[in-house]
C-alpha positions in Angstrom: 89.9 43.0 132.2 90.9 43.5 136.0 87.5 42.0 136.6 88.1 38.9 134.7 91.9 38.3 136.0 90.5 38.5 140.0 87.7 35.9 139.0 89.5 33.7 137.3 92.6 33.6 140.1 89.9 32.9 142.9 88.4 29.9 140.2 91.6 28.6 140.0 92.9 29.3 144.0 89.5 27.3 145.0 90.3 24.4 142.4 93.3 24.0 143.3 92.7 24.2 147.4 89.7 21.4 146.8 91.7 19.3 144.8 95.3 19.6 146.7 94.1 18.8 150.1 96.1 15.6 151.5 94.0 15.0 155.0 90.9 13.6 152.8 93.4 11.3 151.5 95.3 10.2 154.5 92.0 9.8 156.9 91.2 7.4 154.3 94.3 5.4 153.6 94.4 5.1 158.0 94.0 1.5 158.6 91.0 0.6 160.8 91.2 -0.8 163.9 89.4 -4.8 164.8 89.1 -6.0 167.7 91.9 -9.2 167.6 94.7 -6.9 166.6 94.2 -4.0 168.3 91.4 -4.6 171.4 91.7 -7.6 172.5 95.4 -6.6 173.5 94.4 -3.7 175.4 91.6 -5.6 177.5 94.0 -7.9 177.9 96.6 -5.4 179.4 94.2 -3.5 181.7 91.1 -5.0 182.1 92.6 -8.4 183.8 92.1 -10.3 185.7 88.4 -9.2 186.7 87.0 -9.2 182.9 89.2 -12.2 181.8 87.7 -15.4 183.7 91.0 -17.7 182.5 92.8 -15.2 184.9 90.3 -15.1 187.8 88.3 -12.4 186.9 84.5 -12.8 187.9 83.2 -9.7 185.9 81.7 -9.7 182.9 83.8 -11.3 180.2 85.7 -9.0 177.8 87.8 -12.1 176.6 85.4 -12.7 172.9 84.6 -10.2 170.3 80.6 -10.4 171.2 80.9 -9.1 174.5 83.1 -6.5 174.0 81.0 -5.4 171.0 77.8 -5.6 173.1 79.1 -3.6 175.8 81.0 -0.7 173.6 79.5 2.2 174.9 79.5 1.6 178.3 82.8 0.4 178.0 84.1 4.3 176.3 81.9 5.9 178.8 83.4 3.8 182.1 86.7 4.1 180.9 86.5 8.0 180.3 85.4 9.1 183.7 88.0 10.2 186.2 89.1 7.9 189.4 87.0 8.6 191.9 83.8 8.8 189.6 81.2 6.2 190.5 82.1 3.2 187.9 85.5 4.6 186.5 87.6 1.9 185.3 90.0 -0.1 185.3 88.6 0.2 189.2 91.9 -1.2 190.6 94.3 1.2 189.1 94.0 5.0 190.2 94.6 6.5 187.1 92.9 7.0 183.9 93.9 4.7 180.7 96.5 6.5 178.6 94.9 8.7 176.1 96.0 6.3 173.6 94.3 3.5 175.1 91.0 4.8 175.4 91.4 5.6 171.3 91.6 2.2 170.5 88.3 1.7 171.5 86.7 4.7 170.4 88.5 4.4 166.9 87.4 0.7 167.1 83.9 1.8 167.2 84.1 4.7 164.7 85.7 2.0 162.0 82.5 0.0 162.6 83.7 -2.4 165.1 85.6 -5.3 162.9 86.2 -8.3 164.4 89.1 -9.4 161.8 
C-alpha cells in the first residue's frame, strides 16, 4: 500500500510540475521583435551618422531592412566586442552599447528577423 501511495504522489507531483510551468507560456506569448519597430530605432540612435548616408555617413548603409538583415551577424559580433578591440562599434563612442541595445538585435535575429 505504501508502495502504491509514493508512486502515485511522484505521478501526480510530475503531472502537475509539466503541466503548471508558466515560462513555456510566457516565452511564447513575448512579442517578437522586427526590424521597423524595434531596429531601425536603435541604428538610428547609435549607428549615425556613418551608416545612415541622409546624415553623412559614408559606411555601409543600415538605413533599409535588406542591409541590415544581410549584415546581422557581423553586426552582433562588432557590436559585442569591447572598445579597443579591432572593429568594436559604434567606433566613435568609447563604450559598449547598453546591454539592452545589443538584445534588440540578437532577439531580432532569434525571432527570425521580421521586417514588419
Amino acid at each position: 500500500m505504501k508502495k502504491l501511495f509514493i508512486i502515485g504522489s511522484a505521478a501526480l507531483s510530475v503531472f502537475i510540475c509539466a503541466n503548471c510551468g508558466s515560462s513555456k507560456k510566457a516565452a511564447s506569448d513575448a512579442p517578437k521583435l522586427s526590424y521597423e519597430a524595434n531596429v531601425q530605432t536603435a541604428i538610428t540612435e547609435n549607428c549615425s551618422p556613418c551608416h545612415i548616408p541622409s546624415k553623412g555617413g559614408n559606411k555601409r548603409p543600415y538605413d533599409n531592412y535588406a542591409n541590415v538583415k544581410s549584415d546581422i551577424d557581423e553586426i552582433i559580433r562588432r557590436i559585442n566586442l569591447n572598445p579597443g578591440e579591432r572593429g568594436f562599434m559604434p567606433m566613435r563612442k568609447q563604450t559598449k552599447l547598453s546591454d539592452s541595445t545589443i538584445a534588440v538585435f540578437t532577439k531580432w535575429k532569434a525571432d527570425g528577423l521580421l521586417e514588419k
